[in-house]
NUGU-904684 format. One record per atom (N, C-alpha, C, O, CB): x, y, z. Coordinates in steps of 0.02 Angstrom, whole numbers, padded with zeros to 5 digits, always signed. Glycine has a CB too. Layout:
REM residues N
XYZ
...
This chain:
REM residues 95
-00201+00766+00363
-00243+00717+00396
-00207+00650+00397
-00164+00633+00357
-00312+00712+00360
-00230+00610+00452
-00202+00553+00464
-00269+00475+00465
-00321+00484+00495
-00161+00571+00540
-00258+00419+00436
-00304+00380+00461
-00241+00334+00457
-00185+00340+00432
-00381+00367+00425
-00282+00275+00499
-00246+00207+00493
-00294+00136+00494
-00332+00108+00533
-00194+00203+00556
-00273+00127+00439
-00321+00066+00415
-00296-00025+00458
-00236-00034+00470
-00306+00063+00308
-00343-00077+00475
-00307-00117+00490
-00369-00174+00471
-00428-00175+00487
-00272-00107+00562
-00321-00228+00422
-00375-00285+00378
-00319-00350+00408
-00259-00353+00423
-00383-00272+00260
-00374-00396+00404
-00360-00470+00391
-00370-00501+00322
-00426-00508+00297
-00402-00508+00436
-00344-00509+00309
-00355-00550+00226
-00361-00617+00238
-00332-00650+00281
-00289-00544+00167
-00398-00636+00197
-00428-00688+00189
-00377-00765+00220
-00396-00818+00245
-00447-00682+00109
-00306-00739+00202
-00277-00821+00222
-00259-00790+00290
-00199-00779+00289
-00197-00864+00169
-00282-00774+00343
-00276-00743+00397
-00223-00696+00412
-00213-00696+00473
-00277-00785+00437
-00187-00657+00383
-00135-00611+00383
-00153-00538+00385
-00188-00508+00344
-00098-00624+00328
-00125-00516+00437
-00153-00432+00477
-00097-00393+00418
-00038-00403+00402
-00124-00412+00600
-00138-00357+00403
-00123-00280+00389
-00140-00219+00408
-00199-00205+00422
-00132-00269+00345
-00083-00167+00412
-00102-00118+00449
-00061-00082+00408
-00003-00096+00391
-00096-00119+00524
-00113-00007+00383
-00069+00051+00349
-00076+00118+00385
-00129+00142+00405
-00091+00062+00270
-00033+00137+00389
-00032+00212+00407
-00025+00274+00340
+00022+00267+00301
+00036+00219+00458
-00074+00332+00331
-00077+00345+00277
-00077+00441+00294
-00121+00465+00329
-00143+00300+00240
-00029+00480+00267
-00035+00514+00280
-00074+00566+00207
-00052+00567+00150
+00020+00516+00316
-00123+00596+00226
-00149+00646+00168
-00178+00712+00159
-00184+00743+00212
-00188+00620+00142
-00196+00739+00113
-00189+00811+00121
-00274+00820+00066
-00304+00771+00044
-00091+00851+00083
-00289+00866+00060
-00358+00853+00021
-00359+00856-00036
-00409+00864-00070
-00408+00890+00031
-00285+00849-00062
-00267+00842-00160
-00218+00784-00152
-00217+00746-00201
-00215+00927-00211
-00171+00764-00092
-00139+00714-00122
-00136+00669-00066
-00151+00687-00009
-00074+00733-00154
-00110+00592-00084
-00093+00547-00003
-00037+00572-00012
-00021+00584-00070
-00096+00453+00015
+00013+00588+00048
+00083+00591+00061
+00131+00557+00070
+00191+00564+00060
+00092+00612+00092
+00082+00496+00105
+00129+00449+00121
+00102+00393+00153
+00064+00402+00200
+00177+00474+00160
+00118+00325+00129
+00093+00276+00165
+00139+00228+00188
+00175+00195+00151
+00046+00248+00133
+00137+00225+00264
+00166+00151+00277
+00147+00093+00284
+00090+00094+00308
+00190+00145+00316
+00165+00041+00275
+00149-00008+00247
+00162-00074+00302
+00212-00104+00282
+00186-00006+00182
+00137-00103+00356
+00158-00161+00411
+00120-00205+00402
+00073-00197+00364
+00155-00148+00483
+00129-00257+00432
+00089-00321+00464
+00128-00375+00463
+00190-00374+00465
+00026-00343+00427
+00085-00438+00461
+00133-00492+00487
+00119-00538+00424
+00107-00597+00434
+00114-00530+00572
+00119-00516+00367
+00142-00552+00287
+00211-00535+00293
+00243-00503+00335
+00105-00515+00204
+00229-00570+00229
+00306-00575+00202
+00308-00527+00136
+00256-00516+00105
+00328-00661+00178
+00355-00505+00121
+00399-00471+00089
+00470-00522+00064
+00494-00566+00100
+00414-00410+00139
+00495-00503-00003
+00567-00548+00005
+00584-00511-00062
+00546-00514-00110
+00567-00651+00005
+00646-00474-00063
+00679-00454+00013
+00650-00385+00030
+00638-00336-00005
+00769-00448+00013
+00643-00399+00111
+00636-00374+00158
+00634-00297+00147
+00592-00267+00181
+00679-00399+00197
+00665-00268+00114
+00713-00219+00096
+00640-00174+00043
+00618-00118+00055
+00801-00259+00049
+00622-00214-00007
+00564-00198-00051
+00537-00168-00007
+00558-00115-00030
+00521-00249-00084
+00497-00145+00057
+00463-00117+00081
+00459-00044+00063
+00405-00018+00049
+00472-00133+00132
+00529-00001+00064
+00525+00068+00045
+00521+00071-00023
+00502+00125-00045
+00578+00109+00068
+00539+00008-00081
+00516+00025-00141
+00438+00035-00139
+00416+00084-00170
+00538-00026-00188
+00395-00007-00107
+00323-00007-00105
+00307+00043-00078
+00258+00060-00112
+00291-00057-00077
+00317+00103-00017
+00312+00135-00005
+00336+00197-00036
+00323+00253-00013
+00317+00118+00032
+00368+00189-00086
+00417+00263-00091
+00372+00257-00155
+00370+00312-00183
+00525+00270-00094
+00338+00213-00186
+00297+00224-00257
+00218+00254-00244
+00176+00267-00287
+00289+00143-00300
+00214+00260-00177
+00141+00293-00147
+00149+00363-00134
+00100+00398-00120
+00114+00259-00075
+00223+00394-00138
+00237+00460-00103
+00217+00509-00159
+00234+00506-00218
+00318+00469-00075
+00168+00567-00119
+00142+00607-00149
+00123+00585-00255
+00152+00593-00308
+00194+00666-00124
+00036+00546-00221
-00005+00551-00281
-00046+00566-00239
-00052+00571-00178
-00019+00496-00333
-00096+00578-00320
-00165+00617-00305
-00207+00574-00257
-00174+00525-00240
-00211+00632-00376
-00260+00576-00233
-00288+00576-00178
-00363+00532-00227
-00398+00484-00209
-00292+00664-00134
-00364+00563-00272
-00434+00517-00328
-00392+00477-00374
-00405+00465-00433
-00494+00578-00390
-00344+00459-00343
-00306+00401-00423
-00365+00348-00393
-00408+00348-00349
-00183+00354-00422
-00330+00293-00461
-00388+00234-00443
-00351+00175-00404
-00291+00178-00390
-00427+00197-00520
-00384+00130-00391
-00351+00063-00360
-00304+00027-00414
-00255-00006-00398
-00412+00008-00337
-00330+00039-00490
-00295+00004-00522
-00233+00033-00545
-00187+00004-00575
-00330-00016-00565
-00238+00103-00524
-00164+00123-00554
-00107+00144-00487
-00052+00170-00489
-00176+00200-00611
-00161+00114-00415
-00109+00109-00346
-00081+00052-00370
-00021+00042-00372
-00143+00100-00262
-00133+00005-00393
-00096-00062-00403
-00034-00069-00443
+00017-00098-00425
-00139-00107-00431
-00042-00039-00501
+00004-00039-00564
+00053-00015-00541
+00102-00048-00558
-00013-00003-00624
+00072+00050-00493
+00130+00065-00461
+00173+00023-00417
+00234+00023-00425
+00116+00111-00432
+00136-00023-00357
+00164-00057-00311
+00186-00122-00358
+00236-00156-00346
+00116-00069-00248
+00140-00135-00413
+00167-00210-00438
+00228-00168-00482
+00261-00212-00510
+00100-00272-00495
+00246-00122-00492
+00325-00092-00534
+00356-00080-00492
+00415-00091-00509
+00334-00029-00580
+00352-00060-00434
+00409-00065-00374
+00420-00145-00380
+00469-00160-00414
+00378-00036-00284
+00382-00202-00351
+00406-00256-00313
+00447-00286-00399
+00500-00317-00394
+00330-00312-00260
+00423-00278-00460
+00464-00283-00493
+00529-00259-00494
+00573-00301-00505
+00443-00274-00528
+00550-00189-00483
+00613-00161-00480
+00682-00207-00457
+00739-00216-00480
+00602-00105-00433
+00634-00238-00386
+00712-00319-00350
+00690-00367-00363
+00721-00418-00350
+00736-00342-00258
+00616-00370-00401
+00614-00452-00422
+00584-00487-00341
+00595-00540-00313
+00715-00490-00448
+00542-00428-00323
+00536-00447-00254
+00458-00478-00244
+00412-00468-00283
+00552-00378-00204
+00457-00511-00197
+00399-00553-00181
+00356-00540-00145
+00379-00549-00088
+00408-00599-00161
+00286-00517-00141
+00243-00518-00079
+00197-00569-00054
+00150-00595-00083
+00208-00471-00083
+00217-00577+00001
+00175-00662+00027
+00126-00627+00067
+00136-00575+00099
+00229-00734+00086
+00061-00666+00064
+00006-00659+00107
-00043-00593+00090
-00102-00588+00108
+00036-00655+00179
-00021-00566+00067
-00068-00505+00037
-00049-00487-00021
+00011-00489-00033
-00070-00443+00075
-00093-00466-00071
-00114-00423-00141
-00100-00360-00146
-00114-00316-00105
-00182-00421-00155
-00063-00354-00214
-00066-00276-00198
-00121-00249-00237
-00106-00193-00259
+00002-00234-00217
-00185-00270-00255
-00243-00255-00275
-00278-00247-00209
-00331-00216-00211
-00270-00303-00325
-00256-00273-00147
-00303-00260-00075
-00275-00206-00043
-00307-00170-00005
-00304-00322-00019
-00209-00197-00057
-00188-00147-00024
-00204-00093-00061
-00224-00051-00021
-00125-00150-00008
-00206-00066-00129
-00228-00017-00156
-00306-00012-00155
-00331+00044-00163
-00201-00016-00214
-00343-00065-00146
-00417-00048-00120
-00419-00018-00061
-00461+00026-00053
-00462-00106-00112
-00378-00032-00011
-00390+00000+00063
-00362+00063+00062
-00385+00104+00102
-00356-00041+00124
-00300+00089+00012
-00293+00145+00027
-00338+00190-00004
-00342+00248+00017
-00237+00159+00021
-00381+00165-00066
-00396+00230-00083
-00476+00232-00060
-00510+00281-00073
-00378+00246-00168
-00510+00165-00018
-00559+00187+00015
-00518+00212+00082
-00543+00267+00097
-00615+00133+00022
-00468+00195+00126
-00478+00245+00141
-00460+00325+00171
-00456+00351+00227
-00496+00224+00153
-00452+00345+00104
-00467+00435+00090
-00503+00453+00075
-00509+00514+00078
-00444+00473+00055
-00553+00414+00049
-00632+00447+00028
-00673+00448+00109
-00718+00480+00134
-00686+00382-00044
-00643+00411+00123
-00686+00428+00216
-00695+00510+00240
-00720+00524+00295
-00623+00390+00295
């Protein structure tokens, strides 16, 4: 299954995820919009720490993963949370 989620956060910055999942695990999520990243490059760390988990993890332990990726380069995310982004993915798979 496929959904694709798309939020504005609060300091006006679009996000949009593409999420691919299966009915035990997400497979894969990509990760766009028009926030910052630095460097640039962090994106597949943030993404490659979402590849194949369970499908009922919680927000706080999506979170705990993406904040140990952007640690890995010491990397920065501007304009969005990764406590918002792990709320949106795991509402939504419960859809």
């Amino acid at each position: 299954m496929q959904t694709q989620i798309l939020h504005k956060t609060l300091g006006g910055k679009l996000v949009r995820l593409h999420i691919d999942y299966s009915d035990e695990i997400i497979e894969r999520v990509r990760i766009y919009g028009d926030f910052f990243l630095h460097p640039e490059e962090s994106i597949g760390d943030l993404e490659g720490a979402l590849l194949d988990i369970p499908k009922d993890i919680s927000p706080e332990r999506i979170q705990e993963k993406l904040d140990e990726a952007l640690r890995l380069r010491s990397a920065e995310l501007i304009g969005v949370e990764t406590k918002t982004l792990a709320l949106l993915i795991t509402e939504a798979v419960k859809k």
